[in-house]
N, CA, C and O atoms as a GROMACS GRO file, in nm:
protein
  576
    1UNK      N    1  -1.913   4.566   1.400
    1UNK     CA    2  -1.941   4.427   1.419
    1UNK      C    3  -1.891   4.344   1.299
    1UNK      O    4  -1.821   4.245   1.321
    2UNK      N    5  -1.930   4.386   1.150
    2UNK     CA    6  -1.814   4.303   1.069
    2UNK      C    7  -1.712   4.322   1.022
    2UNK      O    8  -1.655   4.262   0.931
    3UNK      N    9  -1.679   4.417   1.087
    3UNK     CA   10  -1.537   4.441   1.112
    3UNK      C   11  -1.449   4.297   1.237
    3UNK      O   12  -1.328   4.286   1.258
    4UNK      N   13  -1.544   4.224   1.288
    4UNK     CA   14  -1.465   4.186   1.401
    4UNK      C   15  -1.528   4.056   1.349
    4UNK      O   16  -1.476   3.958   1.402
    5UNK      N   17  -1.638   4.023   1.247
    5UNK     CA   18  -1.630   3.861   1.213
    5UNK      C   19  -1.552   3.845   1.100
    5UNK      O   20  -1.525   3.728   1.073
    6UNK      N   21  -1.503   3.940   1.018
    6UNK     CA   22  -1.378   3.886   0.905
    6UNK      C   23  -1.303   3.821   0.954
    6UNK      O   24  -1.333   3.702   0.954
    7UNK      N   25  -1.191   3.853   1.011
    7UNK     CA   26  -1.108   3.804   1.080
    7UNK      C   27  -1.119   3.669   1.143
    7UNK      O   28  -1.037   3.580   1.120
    8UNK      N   29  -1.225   3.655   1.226
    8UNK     CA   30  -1.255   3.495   1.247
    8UNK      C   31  -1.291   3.427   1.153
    8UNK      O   32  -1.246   3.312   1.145
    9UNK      N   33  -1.402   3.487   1.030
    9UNK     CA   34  -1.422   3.384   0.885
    9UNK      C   35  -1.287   3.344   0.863
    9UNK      O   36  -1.250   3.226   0.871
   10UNK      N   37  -1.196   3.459   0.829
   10UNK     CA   38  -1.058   3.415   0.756
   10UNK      C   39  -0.984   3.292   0.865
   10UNK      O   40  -0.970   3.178   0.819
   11UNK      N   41  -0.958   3.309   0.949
   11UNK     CA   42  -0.933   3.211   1.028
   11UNK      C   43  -1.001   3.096   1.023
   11UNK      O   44  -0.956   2.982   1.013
   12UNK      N   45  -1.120   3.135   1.032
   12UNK     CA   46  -1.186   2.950   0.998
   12UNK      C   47  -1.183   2.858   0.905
   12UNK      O   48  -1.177   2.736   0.920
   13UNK      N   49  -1.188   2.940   0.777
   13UNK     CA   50  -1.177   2.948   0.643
   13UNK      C   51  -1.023   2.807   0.649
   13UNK      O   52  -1.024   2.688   0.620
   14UNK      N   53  -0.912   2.898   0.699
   14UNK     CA   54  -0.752   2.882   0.724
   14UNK      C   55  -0.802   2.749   0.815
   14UNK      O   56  -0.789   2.657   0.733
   15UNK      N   57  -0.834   2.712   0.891
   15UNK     CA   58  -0.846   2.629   0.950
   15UNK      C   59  -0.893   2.474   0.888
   15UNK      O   60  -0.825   2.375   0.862
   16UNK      N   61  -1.017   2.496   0.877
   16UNK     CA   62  -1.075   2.445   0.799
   16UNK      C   63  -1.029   2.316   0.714
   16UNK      O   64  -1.030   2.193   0.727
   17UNK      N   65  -0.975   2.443   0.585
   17UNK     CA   66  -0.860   2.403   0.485
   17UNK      C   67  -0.758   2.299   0.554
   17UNK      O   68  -0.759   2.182   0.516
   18UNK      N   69  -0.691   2.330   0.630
   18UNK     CA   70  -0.566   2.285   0.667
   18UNK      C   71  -0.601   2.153   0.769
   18UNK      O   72  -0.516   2.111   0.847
   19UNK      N   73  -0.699   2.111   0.762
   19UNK     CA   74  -0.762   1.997   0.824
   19UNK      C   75  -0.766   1.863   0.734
   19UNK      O   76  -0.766   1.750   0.780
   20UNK      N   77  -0.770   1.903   0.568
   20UNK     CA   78  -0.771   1.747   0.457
   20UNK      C   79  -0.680   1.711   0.449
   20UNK      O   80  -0.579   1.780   0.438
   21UNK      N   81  -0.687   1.534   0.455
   21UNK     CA   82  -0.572   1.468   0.462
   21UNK      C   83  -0.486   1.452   0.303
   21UNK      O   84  -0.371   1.415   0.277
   22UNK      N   85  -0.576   1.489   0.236
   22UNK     CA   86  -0.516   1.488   0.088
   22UNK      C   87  -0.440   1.641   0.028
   22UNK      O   88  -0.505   1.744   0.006
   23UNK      N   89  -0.343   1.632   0.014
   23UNK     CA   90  -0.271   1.776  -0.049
   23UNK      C   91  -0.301   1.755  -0.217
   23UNK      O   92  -0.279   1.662  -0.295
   24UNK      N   93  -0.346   1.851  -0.227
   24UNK     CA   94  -0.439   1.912  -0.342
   24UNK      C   95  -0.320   1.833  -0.490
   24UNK      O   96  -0.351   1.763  -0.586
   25UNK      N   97  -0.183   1.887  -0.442
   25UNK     CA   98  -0.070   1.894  -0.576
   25UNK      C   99  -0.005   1.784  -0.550
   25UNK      O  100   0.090   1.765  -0.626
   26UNK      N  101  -0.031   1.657  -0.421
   26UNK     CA  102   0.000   1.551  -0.482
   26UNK      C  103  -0.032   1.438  -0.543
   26UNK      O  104  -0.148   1.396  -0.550
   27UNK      N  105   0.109   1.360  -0.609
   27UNK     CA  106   0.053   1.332  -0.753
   27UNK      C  107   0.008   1.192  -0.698
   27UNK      O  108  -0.026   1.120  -0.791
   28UNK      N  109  -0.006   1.115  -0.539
   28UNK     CA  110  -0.052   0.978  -0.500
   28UNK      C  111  -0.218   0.966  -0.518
   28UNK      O  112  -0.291   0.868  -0.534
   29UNK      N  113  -0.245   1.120  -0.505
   29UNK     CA  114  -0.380   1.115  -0.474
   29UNK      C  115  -0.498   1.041  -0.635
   29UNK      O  116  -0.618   1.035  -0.663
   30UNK      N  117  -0.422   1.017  -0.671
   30UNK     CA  118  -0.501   0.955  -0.831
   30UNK      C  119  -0.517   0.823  -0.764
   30UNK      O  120  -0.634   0.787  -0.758
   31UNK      N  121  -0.434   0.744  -0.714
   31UNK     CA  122  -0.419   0.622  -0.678
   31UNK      C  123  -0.493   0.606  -0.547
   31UNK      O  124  -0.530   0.489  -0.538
   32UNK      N  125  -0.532   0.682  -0.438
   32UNK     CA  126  -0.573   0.662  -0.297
   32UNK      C  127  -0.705   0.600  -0.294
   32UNK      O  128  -0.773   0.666  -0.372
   33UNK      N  129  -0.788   0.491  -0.235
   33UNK     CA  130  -0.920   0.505  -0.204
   33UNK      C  131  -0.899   0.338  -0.228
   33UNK      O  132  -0.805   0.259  -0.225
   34UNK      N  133  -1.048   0.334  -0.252
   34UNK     CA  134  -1.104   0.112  -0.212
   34UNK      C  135  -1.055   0.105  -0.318
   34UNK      O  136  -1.050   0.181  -0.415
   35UNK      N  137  -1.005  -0.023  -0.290
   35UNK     CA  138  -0.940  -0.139  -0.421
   35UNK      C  139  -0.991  -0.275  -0.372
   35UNK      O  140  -0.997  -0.331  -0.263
   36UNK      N  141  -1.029  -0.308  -0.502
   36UNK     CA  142  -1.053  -0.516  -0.456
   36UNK      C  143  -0.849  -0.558  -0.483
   36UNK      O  144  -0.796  -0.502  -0.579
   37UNK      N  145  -0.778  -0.633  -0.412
   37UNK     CA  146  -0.664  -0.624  -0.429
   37UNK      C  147  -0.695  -0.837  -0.401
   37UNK      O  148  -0.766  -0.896  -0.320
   38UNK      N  149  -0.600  -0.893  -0.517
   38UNK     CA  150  -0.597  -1.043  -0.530
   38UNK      C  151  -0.433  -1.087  -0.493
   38UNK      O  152  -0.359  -1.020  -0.565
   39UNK      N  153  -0.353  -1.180  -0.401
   39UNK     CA  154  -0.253  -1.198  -0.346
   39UNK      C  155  -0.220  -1.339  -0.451
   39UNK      O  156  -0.320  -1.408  -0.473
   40UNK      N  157  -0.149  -1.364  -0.486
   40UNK     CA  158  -0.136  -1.504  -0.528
   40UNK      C  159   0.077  -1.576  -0.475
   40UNK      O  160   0.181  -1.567  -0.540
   41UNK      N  161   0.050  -1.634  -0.347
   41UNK     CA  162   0.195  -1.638  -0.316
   41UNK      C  163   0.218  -1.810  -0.324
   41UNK      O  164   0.139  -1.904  -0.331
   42UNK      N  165   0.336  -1.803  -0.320
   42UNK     CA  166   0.392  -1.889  -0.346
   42UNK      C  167   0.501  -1.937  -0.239
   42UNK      O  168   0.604  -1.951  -0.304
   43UNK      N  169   0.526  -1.968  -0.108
   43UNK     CA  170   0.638  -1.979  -0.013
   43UNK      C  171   0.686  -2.088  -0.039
   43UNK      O  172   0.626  -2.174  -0.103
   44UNK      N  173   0.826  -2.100   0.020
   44UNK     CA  174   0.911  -2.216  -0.025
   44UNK      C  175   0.960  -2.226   0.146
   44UNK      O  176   1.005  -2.119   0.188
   45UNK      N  177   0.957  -2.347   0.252
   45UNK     CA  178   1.026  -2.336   0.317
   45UNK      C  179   1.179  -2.430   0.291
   45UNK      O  180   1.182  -2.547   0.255
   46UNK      N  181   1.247  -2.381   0.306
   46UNK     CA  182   1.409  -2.440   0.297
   46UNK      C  183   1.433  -2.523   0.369
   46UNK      O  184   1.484  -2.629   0.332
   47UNK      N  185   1.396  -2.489   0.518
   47UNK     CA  186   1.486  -2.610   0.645
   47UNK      C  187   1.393  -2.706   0.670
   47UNK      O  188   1.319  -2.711   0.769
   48UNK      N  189   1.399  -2.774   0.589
   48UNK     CA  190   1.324  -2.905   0.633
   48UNK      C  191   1.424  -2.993   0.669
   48UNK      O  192   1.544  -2.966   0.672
   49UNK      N  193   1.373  -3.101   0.697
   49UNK     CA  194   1.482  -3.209   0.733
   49UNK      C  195   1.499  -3.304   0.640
   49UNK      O  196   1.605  -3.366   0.639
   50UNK      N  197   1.401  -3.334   0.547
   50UNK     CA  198   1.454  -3.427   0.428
   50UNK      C  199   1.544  -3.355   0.288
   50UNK      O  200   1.585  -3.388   0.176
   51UNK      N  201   1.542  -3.219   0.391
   51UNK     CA  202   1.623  -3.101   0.267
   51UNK      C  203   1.550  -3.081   0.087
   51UNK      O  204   1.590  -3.023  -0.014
   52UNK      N  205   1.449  -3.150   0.114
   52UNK     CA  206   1.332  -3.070   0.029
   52UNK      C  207   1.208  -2.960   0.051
   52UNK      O  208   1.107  -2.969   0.120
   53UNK      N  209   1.256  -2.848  -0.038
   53UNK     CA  210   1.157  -2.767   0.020
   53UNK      C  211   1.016  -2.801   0.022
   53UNK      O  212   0.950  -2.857  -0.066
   54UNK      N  213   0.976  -2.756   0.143
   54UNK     CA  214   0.792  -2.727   0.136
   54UNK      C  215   0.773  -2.643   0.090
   54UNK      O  216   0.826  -2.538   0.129
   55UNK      N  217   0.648  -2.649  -0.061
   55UNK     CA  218   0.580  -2.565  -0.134
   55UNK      C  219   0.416  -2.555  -0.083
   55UNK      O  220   0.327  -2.639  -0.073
   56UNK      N  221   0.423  -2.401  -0.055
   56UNK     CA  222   0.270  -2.340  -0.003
   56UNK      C  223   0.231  -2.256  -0.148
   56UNK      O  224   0.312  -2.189  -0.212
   57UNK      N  225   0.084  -2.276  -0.182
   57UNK     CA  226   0.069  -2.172  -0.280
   57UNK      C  227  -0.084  -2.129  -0.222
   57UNK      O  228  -0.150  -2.211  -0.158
   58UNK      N  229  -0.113  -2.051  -0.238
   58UNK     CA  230  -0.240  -1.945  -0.212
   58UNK      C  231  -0.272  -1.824  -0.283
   58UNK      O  232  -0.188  -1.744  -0.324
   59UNK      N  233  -0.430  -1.807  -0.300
   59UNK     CA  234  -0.519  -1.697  -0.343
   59UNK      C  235  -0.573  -1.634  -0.300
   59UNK      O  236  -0.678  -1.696  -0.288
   60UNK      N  237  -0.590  -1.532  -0.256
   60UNK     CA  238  -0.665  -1.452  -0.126
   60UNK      C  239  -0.686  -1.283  -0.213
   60UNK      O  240  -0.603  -1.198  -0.242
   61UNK      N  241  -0.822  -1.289  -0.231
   61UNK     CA  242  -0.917  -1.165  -0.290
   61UNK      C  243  -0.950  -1.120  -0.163
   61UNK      O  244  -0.991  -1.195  -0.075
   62UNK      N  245  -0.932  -0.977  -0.146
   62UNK     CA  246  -0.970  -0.923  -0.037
   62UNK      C  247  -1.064  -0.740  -0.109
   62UNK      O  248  -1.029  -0.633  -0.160
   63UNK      N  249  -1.174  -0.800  -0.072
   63UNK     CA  250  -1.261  -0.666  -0.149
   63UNK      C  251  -1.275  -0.558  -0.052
   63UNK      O  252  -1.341  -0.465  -0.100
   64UNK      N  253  -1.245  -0.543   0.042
   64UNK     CA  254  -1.218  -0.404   0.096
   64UNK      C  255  -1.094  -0.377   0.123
   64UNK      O  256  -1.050  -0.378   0.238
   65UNK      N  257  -1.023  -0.349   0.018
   65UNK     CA  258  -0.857  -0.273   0.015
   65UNK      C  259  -0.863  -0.173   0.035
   65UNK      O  260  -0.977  -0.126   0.034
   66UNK      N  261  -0.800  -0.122   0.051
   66UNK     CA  262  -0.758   0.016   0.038
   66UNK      C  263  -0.623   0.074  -0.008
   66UNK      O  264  -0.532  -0.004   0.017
   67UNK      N  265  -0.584   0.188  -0.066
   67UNK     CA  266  -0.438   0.244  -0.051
   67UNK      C  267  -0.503   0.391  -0.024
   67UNK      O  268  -0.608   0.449  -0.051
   68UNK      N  269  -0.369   0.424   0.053
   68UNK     CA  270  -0.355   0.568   0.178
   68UNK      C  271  -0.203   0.636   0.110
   68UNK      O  272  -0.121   0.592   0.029
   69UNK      N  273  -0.213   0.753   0.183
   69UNK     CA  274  -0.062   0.779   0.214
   69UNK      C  275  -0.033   0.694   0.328
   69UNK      O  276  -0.115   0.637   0.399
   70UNK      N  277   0.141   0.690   0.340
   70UNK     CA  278   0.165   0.612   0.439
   70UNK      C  279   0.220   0.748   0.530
   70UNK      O  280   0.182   0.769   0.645
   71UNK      N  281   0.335   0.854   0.439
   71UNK     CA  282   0.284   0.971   0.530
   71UNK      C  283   0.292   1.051   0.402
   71UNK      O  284   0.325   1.025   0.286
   72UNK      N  285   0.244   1.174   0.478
   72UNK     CA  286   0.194   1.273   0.418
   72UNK      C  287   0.354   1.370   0.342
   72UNK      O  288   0.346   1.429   0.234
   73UNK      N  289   0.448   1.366   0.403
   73UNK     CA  290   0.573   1.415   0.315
   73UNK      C  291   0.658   1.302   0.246
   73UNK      O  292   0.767   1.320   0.192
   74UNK      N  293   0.618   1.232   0.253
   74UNK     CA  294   0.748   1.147   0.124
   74UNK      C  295   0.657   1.050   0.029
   74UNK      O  296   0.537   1.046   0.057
   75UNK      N  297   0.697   0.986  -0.062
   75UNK     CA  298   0.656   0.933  -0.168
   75UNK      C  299   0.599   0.790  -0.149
   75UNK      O  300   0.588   0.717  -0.247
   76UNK      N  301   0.574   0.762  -0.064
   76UNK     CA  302   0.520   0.650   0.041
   76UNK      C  303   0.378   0.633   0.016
   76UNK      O  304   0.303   0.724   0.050
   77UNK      N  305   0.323   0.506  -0.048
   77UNK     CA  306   0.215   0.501  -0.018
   77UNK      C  307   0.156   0.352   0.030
   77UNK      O  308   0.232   0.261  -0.004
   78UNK      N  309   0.028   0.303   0.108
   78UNK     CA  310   0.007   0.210   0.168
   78UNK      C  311  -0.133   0.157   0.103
   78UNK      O  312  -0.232   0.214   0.058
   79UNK      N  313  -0.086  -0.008   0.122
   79UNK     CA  314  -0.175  -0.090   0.103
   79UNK      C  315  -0.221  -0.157   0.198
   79UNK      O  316  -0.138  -0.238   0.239
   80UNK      N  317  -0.351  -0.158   0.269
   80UNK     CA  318  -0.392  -0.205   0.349
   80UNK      C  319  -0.524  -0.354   0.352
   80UNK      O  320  -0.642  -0.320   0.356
   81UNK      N  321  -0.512  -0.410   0.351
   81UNK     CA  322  -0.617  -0.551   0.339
   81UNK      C  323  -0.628  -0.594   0.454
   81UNK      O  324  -0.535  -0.585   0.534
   82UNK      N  325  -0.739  -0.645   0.482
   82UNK     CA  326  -0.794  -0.775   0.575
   82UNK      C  327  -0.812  -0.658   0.680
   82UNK      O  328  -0.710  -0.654   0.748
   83UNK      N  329  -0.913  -0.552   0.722
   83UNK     CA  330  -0.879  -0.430   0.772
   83UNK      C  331  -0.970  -0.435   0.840
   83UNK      O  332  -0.971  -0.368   0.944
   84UNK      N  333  -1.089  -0.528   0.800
   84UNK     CA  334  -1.218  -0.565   0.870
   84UNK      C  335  -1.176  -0.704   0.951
   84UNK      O  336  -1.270  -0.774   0.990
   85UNK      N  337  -1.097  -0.730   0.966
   85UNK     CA  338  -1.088  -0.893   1.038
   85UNK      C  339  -0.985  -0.843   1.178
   85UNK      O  340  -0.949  -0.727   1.200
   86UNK      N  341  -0.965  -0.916   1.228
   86UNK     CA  342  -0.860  -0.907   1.376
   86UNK      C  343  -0.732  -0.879   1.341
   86UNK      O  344  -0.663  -0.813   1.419
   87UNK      N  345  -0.690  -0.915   1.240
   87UNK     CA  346  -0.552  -0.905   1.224
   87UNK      C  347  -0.513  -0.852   1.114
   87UNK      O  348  -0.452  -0.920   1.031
   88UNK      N  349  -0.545  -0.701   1.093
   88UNK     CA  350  -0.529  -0.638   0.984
   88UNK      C  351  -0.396  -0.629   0.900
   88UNK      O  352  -0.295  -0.649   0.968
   89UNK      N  353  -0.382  -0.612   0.807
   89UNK     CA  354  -0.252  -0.604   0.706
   89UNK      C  355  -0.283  -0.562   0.636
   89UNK      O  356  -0.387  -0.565   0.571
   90UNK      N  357  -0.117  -0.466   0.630
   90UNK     CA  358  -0.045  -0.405   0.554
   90UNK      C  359   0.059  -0.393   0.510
   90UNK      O  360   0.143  -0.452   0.578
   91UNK      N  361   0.101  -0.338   0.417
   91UNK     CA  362   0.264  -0.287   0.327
   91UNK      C  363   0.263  -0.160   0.276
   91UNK      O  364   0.162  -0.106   0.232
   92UNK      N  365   0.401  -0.098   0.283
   92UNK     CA  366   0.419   0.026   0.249
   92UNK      C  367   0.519   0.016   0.097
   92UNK      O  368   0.621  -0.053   0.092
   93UNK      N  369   0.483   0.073   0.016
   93UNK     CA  370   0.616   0.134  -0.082
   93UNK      C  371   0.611   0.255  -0.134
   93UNK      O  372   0.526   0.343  -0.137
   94UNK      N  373   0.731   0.242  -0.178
   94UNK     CA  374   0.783   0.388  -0.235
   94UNK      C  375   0.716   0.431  -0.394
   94UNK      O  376   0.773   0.367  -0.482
   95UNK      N  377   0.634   0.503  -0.436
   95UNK     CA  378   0.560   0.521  -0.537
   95UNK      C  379   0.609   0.660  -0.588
   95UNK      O  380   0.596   0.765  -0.526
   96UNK      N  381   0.691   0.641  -0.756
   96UNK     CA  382   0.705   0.770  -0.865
   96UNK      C  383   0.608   0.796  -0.850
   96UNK      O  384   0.510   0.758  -0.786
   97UNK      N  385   0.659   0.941  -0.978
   97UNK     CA  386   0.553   1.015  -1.004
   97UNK      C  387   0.462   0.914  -1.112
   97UNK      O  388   0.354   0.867  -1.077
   98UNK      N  389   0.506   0.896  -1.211
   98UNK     CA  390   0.514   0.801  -1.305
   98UNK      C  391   0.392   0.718  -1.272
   98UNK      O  392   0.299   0.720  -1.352
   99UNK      N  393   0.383   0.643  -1.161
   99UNK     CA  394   0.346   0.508  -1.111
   99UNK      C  395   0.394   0.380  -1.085
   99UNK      O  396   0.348   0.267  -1.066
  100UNK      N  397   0.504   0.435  -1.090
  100UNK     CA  398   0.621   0.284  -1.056
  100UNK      C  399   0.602   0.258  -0.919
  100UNK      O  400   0.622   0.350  -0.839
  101UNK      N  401   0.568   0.154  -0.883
  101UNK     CA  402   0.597   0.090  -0.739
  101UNK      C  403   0.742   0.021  -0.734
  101UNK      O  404   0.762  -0.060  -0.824
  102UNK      N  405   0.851   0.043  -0.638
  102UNK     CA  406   0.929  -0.041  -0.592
  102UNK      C  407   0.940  -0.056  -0.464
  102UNK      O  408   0.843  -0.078  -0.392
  103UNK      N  409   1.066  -0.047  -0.418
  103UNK     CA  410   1.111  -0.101  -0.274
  103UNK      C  411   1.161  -0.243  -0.301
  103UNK      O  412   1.148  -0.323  -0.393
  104UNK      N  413   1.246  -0.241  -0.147
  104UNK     CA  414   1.301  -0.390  -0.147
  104UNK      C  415   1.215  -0.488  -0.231
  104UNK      O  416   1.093  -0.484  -0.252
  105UNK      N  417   1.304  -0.570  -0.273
  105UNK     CA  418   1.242  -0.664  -0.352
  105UNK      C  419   1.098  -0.643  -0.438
  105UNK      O  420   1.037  -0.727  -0.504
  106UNK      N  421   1.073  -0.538  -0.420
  106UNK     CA  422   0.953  -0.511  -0.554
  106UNK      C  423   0.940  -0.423  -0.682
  106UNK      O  424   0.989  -0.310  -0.690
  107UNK      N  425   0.879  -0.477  -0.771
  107UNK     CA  426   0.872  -0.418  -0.905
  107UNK      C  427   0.750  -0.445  -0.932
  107UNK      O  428   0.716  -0.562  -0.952
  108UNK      N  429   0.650  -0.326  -0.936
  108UNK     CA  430   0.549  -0.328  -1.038
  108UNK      C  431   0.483  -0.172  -1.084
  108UNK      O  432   0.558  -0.096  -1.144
  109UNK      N  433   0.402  -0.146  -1.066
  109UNK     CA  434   0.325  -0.029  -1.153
  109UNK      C  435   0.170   0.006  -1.097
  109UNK      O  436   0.114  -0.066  -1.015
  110UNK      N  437   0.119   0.109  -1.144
  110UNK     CA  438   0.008   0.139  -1.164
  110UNK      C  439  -0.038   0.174  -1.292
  110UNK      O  440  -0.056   0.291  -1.324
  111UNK      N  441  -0.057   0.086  -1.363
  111UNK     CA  442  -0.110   0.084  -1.517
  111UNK      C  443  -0.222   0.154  -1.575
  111UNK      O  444  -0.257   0.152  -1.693
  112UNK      N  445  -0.275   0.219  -1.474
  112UNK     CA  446  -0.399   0.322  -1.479
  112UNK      C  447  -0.463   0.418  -1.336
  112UNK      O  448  -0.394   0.378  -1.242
  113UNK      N  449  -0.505   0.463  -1.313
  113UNK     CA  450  -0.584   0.494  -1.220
  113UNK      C  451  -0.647   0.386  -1.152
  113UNK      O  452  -0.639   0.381  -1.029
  114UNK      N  453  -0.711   0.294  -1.219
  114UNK     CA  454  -0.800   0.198  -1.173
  114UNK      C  455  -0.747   0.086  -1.209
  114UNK      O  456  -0.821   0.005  -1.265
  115UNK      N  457  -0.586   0.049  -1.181
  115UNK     CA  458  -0.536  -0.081  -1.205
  115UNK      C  459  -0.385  -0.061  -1.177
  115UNK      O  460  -0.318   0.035  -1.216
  116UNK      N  461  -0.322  -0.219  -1.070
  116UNK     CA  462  -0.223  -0.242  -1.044
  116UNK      C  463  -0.147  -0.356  -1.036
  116UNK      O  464  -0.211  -0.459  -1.017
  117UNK      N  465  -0.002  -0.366  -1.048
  117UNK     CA  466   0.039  -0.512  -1.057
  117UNK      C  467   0.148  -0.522  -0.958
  117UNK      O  468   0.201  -0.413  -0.937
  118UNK      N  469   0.189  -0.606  -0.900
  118UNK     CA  470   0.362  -0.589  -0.831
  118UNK      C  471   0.375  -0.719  -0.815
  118UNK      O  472   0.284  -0.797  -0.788
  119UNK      N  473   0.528  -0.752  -0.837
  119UNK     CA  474   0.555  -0.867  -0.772
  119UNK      C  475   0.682  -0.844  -0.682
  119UNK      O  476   0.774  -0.764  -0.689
  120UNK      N  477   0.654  -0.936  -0.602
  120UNK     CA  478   0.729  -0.930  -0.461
  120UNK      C  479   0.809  -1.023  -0.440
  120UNK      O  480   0.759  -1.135  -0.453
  121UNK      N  481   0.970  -1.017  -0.399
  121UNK     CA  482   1.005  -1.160  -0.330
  121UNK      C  483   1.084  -1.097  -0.209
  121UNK      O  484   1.185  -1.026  -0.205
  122UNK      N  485   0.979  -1.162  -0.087
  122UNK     CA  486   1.031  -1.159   0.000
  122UNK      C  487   1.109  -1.299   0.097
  122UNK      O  488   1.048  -1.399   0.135
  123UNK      N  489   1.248  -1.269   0.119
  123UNK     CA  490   1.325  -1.402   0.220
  123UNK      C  491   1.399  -1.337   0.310
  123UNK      O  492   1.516  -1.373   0.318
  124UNK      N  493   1.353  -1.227   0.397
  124UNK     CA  494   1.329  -1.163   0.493
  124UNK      C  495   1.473  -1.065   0.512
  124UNK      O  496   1.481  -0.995   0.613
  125UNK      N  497   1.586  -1.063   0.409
  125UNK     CA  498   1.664  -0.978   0.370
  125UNK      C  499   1.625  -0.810   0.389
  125UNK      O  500   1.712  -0.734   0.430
  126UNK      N  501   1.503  -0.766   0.360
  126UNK     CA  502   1.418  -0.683   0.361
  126UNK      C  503   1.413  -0.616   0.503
  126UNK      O  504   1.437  -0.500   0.536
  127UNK      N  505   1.374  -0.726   0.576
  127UNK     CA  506   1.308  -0.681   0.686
  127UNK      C  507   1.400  -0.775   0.835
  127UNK      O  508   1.350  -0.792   0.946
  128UNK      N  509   1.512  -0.814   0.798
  128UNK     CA  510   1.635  -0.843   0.892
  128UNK      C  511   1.592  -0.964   0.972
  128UNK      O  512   1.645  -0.991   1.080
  129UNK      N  513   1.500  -1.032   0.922
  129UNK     CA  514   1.456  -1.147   0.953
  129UNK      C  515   1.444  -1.268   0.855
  129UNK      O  516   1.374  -1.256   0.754
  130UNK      N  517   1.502  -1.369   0.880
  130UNK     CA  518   1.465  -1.517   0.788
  130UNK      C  519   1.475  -1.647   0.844
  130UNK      O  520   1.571  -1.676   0.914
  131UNK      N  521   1.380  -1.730   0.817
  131UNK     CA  522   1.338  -1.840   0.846
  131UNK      C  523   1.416  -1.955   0.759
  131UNK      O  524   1.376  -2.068   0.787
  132UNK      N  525   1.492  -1.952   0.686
  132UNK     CA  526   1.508  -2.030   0.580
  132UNK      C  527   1.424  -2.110   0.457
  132UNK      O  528   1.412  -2.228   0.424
  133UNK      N  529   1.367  -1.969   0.404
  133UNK     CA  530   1.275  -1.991   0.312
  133UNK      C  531   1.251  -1.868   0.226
  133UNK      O  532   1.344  -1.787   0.226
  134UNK      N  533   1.126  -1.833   0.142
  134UNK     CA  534   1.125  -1.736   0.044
  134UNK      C  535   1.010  -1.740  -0.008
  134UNK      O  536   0.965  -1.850  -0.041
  135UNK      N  537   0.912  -1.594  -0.034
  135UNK     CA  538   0.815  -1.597  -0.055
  135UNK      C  539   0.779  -1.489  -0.201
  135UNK      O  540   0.799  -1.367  -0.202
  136UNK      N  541   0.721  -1.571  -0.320
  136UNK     CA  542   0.704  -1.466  -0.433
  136UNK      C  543   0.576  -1.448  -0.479
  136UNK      O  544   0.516  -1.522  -0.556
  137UNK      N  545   0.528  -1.324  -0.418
  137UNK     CA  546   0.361  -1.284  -0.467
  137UNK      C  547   0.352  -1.185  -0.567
  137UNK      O  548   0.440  -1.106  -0.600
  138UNK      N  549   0.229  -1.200  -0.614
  138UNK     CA  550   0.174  -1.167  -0.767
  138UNK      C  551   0.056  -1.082  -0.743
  138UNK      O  552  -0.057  -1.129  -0.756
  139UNK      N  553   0.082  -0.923  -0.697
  139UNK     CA  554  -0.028  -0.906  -0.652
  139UNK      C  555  -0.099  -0.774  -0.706
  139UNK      O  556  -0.058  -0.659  -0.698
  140UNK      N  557  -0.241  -0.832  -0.776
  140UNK     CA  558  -0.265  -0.722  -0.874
  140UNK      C  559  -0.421  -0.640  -0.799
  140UNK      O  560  -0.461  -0.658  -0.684
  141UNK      N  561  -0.472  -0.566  -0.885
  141UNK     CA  562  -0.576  -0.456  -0.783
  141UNK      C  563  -0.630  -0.425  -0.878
  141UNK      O  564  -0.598  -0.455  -0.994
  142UNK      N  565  -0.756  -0.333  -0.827
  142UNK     CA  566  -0.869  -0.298  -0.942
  142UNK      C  567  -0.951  -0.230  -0.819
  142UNK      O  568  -1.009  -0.273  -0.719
  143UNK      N  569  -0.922  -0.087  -0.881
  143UNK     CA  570  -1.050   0.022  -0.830
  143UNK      C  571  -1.168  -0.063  -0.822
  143UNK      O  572  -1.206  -0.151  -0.899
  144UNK      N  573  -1.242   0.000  -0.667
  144UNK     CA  574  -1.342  -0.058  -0.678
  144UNK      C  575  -1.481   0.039  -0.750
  144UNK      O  576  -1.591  -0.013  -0.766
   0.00000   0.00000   0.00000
């Protein structure tokens, strides 16, 4: 008889294991979990008709952030805000080992475990879409 439950422990055991979404040896997992994350943007629209741009500026603290993997094999990781409201949002970038955040149009860091900065300019080059305008956010984070 335990001769015939090893075999299923070990299997469960195997199972089990291979069920966490976090891989033990990677190096995102310092960075994953709640963040209070603060947006500060700045849009410019271009096509107006008096050919002066319209300037939008905004602040938006959002205390249930989060960052995830975005997937589980590449260097991808995600920021997710507004996750509790109807119209959730997010962004993905490409994250060193280091803590460098880039991607299109971004440059910033993870300056600690429990702290982040990036700034962004997006004028839809990025993402094969533009309005005739341009948007540059300042957007920093803090473990919660």
């Amino acid at each position: 008889m335990k001769r015939a439950l090893f075999p299923i422990l070990i299997l469960s055991i195997l199972f089990l294991s291979s069920g966490c979404k976090k891989n033990l040896r990677d190096y995102r997992n310092k960075y994953c979990g709640k963040w209070v994350i603060t947006i500060e943007s700045t849009s410019y629209n271009c096509a107006t008709q008096s050919g002066v741009p319209d300037v939008y500026n905004s602040t938006i603290t959002y205390e249930n952030a989060r960052v995830t993997y975005y997937k589980s094999t590449d260097d991808t990781i995600r920021f997710e805000y507004n996750s509790s409201g109807l119209n959730p949002k997010a962004f993905e970038r490409p994250l060193q080992e280091n803590g460098i955040i880039g991607g299109c149009g971004t440059e910033g860091a993870f300056t600690s475990e429990d702290e982040f900065y990036m700034e962004v300019f997006e004028n839809g080059i990025c993402n094969s879409y533009s309005a005739g305008g341009y948007t540059i956010a300042r957007i920093t984070g803090r473990r919660k």
